[in-house]
C-alpha positions in Angstrom: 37.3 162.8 41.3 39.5 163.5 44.6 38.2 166.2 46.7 41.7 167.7 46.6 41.5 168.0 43.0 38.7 169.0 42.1 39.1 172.1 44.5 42.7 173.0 43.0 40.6 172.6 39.2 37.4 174.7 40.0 40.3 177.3 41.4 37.8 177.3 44.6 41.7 176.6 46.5 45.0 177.3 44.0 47.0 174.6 45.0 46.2 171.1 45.0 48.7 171.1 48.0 46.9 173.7 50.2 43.8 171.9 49.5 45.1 168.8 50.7 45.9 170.5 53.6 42.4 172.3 54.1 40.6 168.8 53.8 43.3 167.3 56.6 42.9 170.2 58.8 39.4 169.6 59.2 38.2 172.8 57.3 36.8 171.1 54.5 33.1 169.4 54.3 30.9 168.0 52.0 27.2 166.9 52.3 27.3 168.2 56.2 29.9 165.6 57.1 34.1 166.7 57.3 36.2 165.5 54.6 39.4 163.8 53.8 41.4 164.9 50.6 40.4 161.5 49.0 36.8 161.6 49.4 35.1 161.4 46.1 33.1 164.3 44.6 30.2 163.9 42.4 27.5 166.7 40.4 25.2 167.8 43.5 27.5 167.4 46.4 27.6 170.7 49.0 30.8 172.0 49.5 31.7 173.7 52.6 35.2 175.5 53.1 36.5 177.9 55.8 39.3 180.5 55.3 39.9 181.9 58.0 37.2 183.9 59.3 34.7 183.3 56.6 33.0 180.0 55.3 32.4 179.4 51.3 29.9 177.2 50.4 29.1 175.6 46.6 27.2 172.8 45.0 29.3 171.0 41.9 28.0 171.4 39.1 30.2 169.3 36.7 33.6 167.6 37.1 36.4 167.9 34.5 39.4 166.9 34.7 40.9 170.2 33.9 39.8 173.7 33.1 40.6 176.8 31.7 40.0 180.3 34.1 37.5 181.3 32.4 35.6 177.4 32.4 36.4 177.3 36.2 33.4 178.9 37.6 31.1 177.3 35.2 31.9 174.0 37.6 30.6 175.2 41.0 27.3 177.2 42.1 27.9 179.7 45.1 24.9 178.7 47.5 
């Protein structure tokens, strides 16, 4: 799955668009290394996000291809 994706479906970013942006801005890494919007995400791969002044980091857990709020956080692990 798209990186851009699967952070609009695990609700870790609410819009697919904003994500998109996040990943082209630079703010967006996974496994250590910075990450474009169509770099694929599989079960075990770090996440690393920064809003603003803070920095949110999760392993994936599962992928789906679409998710109810309450099956959301069952996707991603807060490390």
């Amino acid at each position: 799955m798209r990186l851009d994706k699967y952070l609009k479906v695990s609700r870790i970013i609410k819009r697919r668009t904003v994500a998109a942006e996040a990943c082209d801005a630079g703010r967006v890494m996974v496994n250590g290394k910075v990450a474009k919007a169509c770099t694929p995400v599989k079960a075990g791969d770090i996440i690393e996000v920064g809003f603003g002044n803070k920095n949110v980091k999760v392993e994936v857990l599962s992928i789906a291809e679409t998710s109810r709020k309450e099956e959301a956080a069952e996707l991603f692990k807060y490390l």
